[in-house]
Steps between C-alpha positions, in 0.01 A plus 500: 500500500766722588674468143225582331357833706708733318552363220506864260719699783686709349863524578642791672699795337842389587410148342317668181753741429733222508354296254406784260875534520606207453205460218731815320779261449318225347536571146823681593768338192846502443486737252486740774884453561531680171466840646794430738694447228384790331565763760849319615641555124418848546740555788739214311543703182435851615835459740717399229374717222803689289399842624455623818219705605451680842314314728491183283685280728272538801178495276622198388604371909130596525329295259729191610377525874189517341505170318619361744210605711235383225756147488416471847141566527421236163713222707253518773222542284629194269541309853138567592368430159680141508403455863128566461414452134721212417237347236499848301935455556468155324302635228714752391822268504208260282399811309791528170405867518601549858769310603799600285469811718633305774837627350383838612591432841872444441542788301337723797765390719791498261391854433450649817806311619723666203392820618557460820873504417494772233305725698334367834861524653473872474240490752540148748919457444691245297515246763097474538486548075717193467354300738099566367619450130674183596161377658300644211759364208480184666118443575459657094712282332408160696106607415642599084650179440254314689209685273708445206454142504152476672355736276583321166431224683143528600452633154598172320353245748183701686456780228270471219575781270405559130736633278350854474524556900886567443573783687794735572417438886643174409910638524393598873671197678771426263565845532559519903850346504606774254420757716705305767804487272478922467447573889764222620806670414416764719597271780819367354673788742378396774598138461857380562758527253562211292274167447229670676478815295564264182262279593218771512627654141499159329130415657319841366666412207355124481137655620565749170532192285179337646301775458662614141418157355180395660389883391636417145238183502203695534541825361486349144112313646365814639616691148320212306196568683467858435571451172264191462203601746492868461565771818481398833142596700480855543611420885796332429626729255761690749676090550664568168694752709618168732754398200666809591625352801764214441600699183611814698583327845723213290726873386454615870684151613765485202644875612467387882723193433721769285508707868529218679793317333775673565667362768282203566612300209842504299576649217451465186104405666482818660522679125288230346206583747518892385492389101220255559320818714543680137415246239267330704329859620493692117276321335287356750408852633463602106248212490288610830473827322354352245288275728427838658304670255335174361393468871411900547301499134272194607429657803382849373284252251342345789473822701321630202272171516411611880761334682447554881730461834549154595820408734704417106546836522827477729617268200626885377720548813781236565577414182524873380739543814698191381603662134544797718817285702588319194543874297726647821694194503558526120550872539859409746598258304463695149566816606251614256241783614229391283455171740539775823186719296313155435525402859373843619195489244386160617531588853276823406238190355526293791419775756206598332354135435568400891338861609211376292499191601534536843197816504229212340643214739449738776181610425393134369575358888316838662167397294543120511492432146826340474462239804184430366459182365593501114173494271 
């Protein structure tokens, strides 16, 4: 009798504002690591830009603490959302759409952690920098090569996907380890000198290969489709911008291992690593150019076509910010302006798309829309 006396009570306020919070995070993706990554290459490229401006520096210090804030605050949230909603969890992994955005998660660290030693430093010293980047590098690349292989995996065995769902979201695992080979040099300092320091070089540059080659498989697939199937869905549109990513973060890690080198490995190595950073780097970055404006002239066709917000939209942030790297890097190792004026021009692009980005993401999670679930 006594089970069944109340049975409509409502709960109290503490217990229904909890669940309408937890309830937020339900359809809560991994997508959403994206704008980490978007507002970390900010501070990433901004600090190493050819040109100084006043004030850059600590705008830049600003926008790091701030991804690293928002890095934060989507870890818990991700936490929740697996601890409370772990059928919706096991449908996106299921869901061919979803879970190569798992790789999203390892760039966000790698990202934040790489800025923590370009610029973070300015503001918490070296000895905490080194010590957060070594927890972030670590955690990102375990999680990267881990979704590297899971990823593809579930897609061959678990996966059913027709040949005109290839998508540029696709490079999004393979792509994590590359990101890992351009931050990980930043920590060769710090390491001791000899098979330690060598040992880090030679591994970014194996996690290069990996990602090169398996990126190599299946940008040829996604090309076929566009050609084959027609545009992406109006929504999808900004992913084109995605194959931006290992093209200009594969130059950012060639003129790292150029920095890097010298002194870590023997000559004549040391020299081949800055020729490879130029042959390699050239025409790669002349080909995301011309990715660049195939990617930029879709998109104004499906603006035109009423293309709205949707969280894709960060797809115009970190890859931007990695031809941004991979044009500074070029820029040393040249020593021609025109790479310092391209560098400057993209970073001009890749402000604007994150302030855009980050204004509709903003006012998507005020009204609900975006942790709504998807229609």
């Amino acid at each position: 009798m006594v089970s069944t006396a109340h049975p409509t009570a409502s709960p109290g306020p503490g217990l229904a504002a909890a669940g309408t919070r937890l309830s937020a995070v339900r359809h809560l993706g991994p997508n959403w690591y994206a704008s980490v990554m978007g507002t970390a290459i900010i501070a990433n490229a901004g600090a190493t830009l050819p040109y100084r401006f006043t004030g850059l520096r600590t705008a830049c210090t600003a926008v790091w603490a701030l991804s690293l804030v928002l890095l934060v605050v989507l870890l818990t949230a991700r936490a929740a959302h697996w601890l409370h909603h772990r059928d919706q969890a096991r449908t996106h992994l299921l869901d061919p759409t979803v879970a190569p955005f798992y790789g999203c998660l390892s760039m966000a660290l790698l990202a934040v952690g790489g800025g923590t030693l370009i610029v973070g430093k300015d503001w918490i010293g070296t000895t905490a920098a080194v010590a957060l980047d070594t927890v972030l590098f670590t955690a990102g690349t375990l999680i990267g090569l881990a979704a590297a292989v899971a990823i593809p995996y579930l897609m061959v065995v678990r996966h059913r996907i027709a040949a005109d769902q290839a998508s540029p979201v696709w490079l999004l695992p393979v792509v994590a380890p590359m990101v890992s080979a351009a931050v990980g040099p930043l920590l060769i300092p710090h390491l001791p000198a000899g098979q330690a320091q060598q040992t880090m070089l030679y591994a970014c540059f194996a996690m290069f290969g990996l990602s090169l080659l398996a990126t190599l498989v299946m940008l040829p697939v996604i090309f076929a489709r566009l050609v084959t199937a027609g545009p992406l869905p109006l929504a999808l549109t900004p992913t084109l911008f995605l194959v931006l990513g290992p093209l200009g973060q594969s130059t950012t890690a060639a003129n790292k291992f150029a920095d890097f080198a010298p002194g870590v490995v023997p000559a004549p190595l040391d020299r081949g690593f800055l020729a490879f950073a130029v042959l390699y780097g050239v025409p790669v970055m002349g080909f995301a150019l011309m990715w660049l404006a195939l990617a930029a002239a879709m998109v104004l066709r499906a603006r035109r076509r009423g293309m709205g917000f949707a969280m894709t939209w960060w797809a115009f942030t970190f890859p931007v910010g990695t031809c941004v790297t991979g044009a500074e890097g070029l820029g040393t190792h040249t020593g021609l302006a025109v790479f310092d004026w391209l560098a400057v021009a993209l970073f001009a692009l890749l402000v604007t798309a994150w302030a855009v980005a980050l204004a509709h993401t903003l006012r998507g999670v005020f009204n609900g829309r975006l942790l709504a679930a998807p229609r």
